[in-house]
C-alpha positions in Angstrom: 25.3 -44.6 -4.6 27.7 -47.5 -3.9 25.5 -49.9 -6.4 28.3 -52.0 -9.5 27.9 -49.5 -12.4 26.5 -52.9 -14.2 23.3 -53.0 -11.8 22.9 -49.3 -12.4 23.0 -49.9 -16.2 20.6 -52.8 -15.9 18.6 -50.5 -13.6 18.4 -48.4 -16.4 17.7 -50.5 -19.1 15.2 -52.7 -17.2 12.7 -50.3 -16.1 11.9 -48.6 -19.6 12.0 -52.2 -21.3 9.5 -53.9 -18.8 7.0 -50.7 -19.0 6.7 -51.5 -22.7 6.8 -54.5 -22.5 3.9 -54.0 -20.0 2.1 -51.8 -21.7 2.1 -54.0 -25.1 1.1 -56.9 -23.1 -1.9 -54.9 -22.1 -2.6 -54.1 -25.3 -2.4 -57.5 -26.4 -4.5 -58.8 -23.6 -7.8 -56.1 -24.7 -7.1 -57.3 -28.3 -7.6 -61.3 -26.9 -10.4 -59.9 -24.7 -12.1 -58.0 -28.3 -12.0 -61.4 -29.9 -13.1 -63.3 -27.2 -16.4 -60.6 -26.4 -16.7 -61.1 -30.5 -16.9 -65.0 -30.4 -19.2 -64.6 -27.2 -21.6 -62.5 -29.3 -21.5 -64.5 -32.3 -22.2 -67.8 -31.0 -25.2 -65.4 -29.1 -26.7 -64.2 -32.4 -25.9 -67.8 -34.1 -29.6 -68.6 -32.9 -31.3 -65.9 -34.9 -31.7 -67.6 -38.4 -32.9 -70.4 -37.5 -35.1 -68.3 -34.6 -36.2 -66.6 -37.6 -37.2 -69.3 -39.4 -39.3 -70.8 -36.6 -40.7 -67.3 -36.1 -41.8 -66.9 -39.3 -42.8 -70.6 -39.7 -45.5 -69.5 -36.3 -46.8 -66.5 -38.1 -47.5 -67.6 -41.5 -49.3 -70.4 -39.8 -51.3 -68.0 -37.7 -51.8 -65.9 -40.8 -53.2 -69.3 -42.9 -55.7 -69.5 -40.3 -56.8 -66.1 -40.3 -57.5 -66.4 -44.4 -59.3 -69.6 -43.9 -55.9 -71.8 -45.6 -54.4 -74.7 -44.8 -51.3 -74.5 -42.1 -49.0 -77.8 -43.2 -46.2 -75.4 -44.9 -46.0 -72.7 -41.5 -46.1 -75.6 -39.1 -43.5 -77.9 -40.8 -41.3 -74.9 -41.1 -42.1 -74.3 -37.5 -41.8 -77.6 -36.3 -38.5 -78.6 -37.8 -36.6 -75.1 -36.8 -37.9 -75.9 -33.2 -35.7 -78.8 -32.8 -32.5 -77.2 -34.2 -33.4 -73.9 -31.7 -33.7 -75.5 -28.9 -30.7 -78.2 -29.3 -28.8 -74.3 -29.9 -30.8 -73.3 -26.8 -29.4 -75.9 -25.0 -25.7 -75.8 -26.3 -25.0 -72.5 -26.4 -23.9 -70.4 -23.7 -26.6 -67.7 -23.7 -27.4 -64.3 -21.9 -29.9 -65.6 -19.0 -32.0 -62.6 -20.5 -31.9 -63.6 -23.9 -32.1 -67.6 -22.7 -35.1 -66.5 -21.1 -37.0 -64.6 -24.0 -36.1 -67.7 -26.2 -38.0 -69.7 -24.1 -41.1 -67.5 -23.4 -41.2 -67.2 -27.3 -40.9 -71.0 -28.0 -43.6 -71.5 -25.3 -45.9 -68.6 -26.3 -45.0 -69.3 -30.3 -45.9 -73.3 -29.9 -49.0 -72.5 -28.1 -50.0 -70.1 -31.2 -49.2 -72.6 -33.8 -51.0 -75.7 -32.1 -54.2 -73.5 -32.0 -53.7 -72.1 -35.3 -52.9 -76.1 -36.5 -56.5 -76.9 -34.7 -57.7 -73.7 -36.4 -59.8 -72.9 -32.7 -59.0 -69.1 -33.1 -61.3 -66.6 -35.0 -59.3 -64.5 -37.4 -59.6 -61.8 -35.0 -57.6 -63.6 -32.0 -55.8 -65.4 -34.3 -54.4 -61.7 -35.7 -54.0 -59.9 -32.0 -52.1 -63.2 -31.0 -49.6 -63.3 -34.0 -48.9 -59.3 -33.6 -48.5 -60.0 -29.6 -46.1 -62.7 -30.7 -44.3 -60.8 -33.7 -43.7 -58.1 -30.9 -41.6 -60.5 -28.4 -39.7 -61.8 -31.4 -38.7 -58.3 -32.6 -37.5 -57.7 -28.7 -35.4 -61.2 -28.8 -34.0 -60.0 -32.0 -33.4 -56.7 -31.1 -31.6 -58.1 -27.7 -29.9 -60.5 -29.3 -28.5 -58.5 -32.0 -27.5 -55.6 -29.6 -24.7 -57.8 -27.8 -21.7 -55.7 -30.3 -21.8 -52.3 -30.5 -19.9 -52.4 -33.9 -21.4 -49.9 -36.2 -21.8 -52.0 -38.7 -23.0 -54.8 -36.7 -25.8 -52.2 -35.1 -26.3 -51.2 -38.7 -26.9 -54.8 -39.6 -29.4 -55.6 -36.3 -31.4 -52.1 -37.7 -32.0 -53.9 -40.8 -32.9 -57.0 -39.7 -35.5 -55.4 -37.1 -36.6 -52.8 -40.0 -37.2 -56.1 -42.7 -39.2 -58.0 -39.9 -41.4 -55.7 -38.7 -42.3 -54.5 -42.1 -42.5 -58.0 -43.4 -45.6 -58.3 -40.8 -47.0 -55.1 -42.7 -48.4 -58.3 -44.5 -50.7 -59.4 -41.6 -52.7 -56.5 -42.0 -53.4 -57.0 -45.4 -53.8 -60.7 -44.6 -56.5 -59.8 -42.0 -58.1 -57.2 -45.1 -57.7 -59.8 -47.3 -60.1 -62.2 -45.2 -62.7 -59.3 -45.2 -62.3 -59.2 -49.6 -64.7 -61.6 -50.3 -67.9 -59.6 -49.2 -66.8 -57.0 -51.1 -68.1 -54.1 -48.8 -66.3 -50.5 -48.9 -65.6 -51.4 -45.3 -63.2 -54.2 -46.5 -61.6 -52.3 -49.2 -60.8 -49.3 -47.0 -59.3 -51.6 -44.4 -57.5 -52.9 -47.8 -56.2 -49.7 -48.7 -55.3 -48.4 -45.4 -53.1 -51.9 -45.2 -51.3 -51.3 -48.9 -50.9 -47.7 -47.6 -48.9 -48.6 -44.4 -46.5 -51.2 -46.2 -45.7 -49.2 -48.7 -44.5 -46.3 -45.9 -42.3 -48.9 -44.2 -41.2 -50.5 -47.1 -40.0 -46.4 -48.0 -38.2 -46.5 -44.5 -36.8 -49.9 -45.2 -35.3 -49.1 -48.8 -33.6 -46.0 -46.8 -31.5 -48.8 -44.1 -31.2 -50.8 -46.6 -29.6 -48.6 -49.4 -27.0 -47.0 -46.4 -26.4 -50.8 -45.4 -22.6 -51.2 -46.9 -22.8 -54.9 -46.7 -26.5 -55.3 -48.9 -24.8 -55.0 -52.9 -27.8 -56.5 -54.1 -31.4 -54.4 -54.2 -33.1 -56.4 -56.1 -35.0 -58.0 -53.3 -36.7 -54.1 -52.6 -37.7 -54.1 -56.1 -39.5 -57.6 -56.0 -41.9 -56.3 -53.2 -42.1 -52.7 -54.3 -43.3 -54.5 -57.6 -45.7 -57.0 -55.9 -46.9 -54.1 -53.2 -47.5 -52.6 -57.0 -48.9 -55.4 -58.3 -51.8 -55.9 -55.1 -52.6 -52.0 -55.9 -53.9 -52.9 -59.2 -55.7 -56.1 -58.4 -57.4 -54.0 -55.7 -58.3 -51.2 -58.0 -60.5 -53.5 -59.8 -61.9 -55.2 -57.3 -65.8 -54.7 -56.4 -68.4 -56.7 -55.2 -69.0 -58.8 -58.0 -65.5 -59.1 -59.8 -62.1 -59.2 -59.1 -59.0 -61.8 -58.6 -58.9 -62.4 -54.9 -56.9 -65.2 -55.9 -53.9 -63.3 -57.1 -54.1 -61.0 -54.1 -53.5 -63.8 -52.1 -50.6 -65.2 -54.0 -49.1 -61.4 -54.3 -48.9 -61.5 -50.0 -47.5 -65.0 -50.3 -44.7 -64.3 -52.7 -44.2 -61.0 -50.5 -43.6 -63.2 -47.5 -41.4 -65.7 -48.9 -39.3 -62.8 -50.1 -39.0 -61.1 -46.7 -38.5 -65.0 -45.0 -35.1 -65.1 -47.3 -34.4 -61.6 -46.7 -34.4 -62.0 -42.9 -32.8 -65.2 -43.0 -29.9 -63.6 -45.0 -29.5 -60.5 -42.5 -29.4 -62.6 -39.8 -26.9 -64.9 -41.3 -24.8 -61.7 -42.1 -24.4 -60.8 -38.7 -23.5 -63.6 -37.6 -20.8 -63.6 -40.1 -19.9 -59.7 -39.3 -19.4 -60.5 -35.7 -17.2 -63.9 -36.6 -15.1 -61.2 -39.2 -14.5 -59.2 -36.1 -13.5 -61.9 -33.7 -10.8 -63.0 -36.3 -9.7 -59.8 -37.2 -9.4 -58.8 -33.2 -7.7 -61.9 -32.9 -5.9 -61.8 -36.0 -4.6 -58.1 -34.8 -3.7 -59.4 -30.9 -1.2 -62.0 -32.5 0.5 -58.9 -34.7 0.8 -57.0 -31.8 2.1 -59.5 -29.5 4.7 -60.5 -32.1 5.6 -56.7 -33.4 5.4 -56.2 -29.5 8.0 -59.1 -29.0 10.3 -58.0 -31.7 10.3 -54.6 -30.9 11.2 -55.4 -27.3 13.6 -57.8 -28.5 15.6 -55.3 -30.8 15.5 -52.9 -28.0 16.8 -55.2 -25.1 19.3 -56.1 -28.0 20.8 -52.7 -28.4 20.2 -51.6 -24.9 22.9 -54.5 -24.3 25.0 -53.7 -26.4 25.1 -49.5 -25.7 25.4 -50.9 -21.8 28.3 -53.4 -22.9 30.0 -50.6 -25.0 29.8 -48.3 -21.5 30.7 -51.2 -19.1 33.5 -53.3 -20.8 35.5 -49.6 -21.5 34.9 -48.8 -18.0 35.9 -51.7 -16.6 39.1 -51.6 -18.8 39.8 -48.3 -17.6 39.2 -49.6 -13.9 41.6 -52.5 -14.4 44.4 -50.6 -16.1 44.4 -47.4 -14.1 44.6 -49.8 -10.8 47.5 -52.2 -13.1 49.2 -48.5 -13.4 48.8 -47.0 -9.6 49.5 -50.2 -8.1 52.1 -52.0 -9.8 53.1 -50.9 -13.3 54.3 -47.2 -12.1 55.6 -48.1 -8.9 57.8 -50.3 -10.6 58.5 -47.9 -13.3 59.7 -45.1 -10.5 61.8 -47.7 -9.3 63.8 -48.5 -12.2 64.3 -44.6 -12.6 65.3 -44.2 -8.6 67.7 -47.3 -9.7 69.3 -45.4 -12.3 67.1 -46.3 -15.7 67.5 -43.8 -18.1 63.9 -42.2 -18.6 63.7 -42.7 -22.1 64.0 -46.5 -21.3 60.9 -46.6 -18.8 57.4 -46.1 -20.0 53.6 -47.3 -19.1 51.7 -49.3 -21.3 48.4 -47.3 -22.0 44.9 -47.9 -21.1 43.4 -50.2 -23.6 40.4 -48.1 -24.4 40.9 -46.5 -27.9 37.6 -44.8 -28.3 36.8 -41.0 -29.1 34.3 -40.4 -26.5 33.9 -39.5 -22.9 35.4 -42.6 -21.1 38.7 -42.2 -24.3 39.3 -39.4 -23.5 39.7 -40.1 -19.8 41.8 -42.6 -20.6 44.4 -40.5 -22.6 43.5 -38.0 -19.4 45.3 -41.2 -17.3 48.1 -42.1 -19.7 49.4 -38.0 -19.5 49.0 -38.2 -15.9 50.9 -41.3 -15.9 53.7 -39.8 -18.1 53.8 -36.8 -15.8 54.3 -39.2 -13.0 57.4 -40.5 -14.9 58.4 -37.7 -16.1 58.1 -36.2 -12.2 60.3 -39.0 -11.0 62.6 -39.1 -14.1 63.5 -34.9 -13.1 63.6 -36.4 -9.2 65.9 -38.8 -9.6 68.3 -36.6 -11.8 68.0 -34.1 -9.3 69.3 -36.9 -6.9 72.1 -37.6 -8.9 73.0 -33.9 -9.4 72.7 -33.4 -5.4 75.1 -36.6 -5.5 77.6 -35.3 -7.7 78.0 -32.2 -6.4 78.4 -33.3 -2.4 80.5 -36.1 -4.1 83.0 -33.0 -5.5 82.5 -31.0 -2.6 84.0 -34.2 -0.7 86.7 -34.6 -3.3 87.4 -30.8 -3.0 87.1 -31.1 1.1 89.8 -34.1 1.1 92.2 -32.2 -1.8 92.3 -29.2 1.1 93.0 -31.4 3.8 95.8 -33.1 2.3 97.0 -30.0 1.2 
């Protein structure tokens, strides 16, 4: 109660101004914190390319052995992506999870290639190893990939996971193809059964691709629908004593090398998705902390001023009505009780000229101040009235006595 009325106006305009500004600085701080879990997950999934890469660079290696060819091209691949990977291992601040699969792939992926290299695995083992290993990769990837849950990030890691594991469709029809060359129904039913089970996946694979906003071009699809195409009609005249096993095995290759460029490019897109939302989050944190700033500023600047246009009148109207009571119409009664005319004494009005509340108290002060003049002005006259008349009464009083 007996606070200045400037504290209870700062009072008043502090407390809303510093809850928004709290409230935008909380805002500010999730949109920093946004950008920041973005960056964090973008420098995670920064490894997949080139994971991909050595991943693929294992399997075809494994596959070469399993079709009796030579394993240079998978193991160079393999070889040189290691070294990037596990610099990026090293550098980067991983998940421990996700540091941890890396590592049980590298160590179970080098282990395949060197046997594949010293081609000591039967096709057989050589095939149940690379699916064992093409299954940990497509956990890494789905782990890795499932650190933002962005839709279209998710979207992204869905087609990624759905253009690996179809892309290893191929094995099957790698392992088929190694059973081609005795030509027995046996071998072409495995054959079939493989073409049959791409061309399913590759059905589920055009559907995420085709709802995937940020794949323009198709024409990848059409490449492997054509060559899955193109390995139907080499098979259909196949028997035991004719047919182009030759151009079966080039059709798988090209197929691969398509899905190696394809995965490649997914992974790189999600890195890139994930680096669009980190600057965009921290794009939109430094808008709001600026419109947040402006808007505070505006308001602190017009709360000041609506408190200065109550306070100064106020204090105005303090400072005259004491002037008045305390110096200005004490002085003023005195001139009247000394014999001023009236007309002569007057009160300078309160210096607050508005139209509102606080004017009109003011005019409320300068009518009670006239009345107070006014008052005295009809005291004092009565006083000199009183005077005149006991002063003829006297005169009267002393004509009758000298009578």
């Amino acid at each position: 109660e007996n606070w200045r009325l400037w504290r209870k106006v700062t009072a008043v305009v502090a407390v809303p101004i510093i809850a928004a500004a709290l409230f935008g600085s909380l805002r500010v701080i999730s949109l920093f914190e946004d950008s920041r879990h973005f960056s964090t997950a973008a420098e995670q999934v920064s490894i997949l390319p080139m994971f991909a890469e050595y991943s693929t660079g294992v399997a075809g290696a494994a596959a070469a052995t399993i079709i009796g060819l030579p394993t240079d091209n998978g193991a160079t691949i393999a070889r040189e992506a290691e070294t990037v990977l596990t610099d990026q291992i090293a550098n980067i601040s991983l998940e421990p999870e996700i540091k941890a699969a890396l590592n049980k792939v590298l160590a179970e992926g080098n282990s395949l290639l060197d046997s594949a290299v010293a081609g000591s695995m039967a096709p057989v083992v050589a095939s149940e190893r690379a699916q064992a290993f093409i299954s940990r990769v497509s956990s890494v990837f789905r782990a890795a990939s499932s650190t933002a849950p962005e839709p279209d990030v998710l979207q992204e890691s869905a087609t990624l996971l759905d253009m690996w594991t179809t892309q290893w469709a191929l094995l099957d029809q790698v392992v088929a193809y190694s059973a081609l060359g005795a030509g027995t129904e046996g071998a072409l039913l495995m054959w079939t059964n493989a073409l049959g089970v791409d061309a399913a996946q590759m059905s589920i694979l055009r559907e995420t691709v085709e709802s995937n906003p940020n794949i323009a071009d198709t024409s990848s699809l059409d490449a492997l629908v054509a060559e899955l195409d193109n390995r139907r009609n080499l098979t259909a005249n196949l028997d035991s004593t004719s047919g182009d096993t030759g151009a079966l095995r080039n059709s798988i290759f090209t197929s691969l090398m398509v899905y190696i460029e394809e995965v490649r490019d997914s992974a790189t897109r999600i890195v890139g998705l994930l680096d669009n939302h980190a600057s965009e989050a921290r794009t939109e944190a430094l808008k709001n902390a600026i419109g947040i700033a402006i808007v505070l500023a505006v308001a602190l600047g017009l709360a000041v001023m609506v408190a200065f246009s109550i306070v100064r009148p106020l204090r105005r109207l303090r400072n005259d009505t004491l002037l008045a009571a305390e110096q200005s119409l004490p002085e003023a009664i005195a001139a009247i009780k000394d014999g001023a005319e009236i007309g002569t004494v007057s009160l300078p009005p309160v210096s607050v000229h508005s139209k509102e509340e606080i004017g009109e108290v003011a005019r409320a002060v300068d009518t009670m101040n006239e009345g107070a003049l006014r008052l005295a002005g009809e005291q004092a006259q009565l006083r000199r009235q009183v005077n005149e008349m006991l002063e003829t009464l006297a005169r009267r009083n002393k004509t009758l006595v000298e009578q």
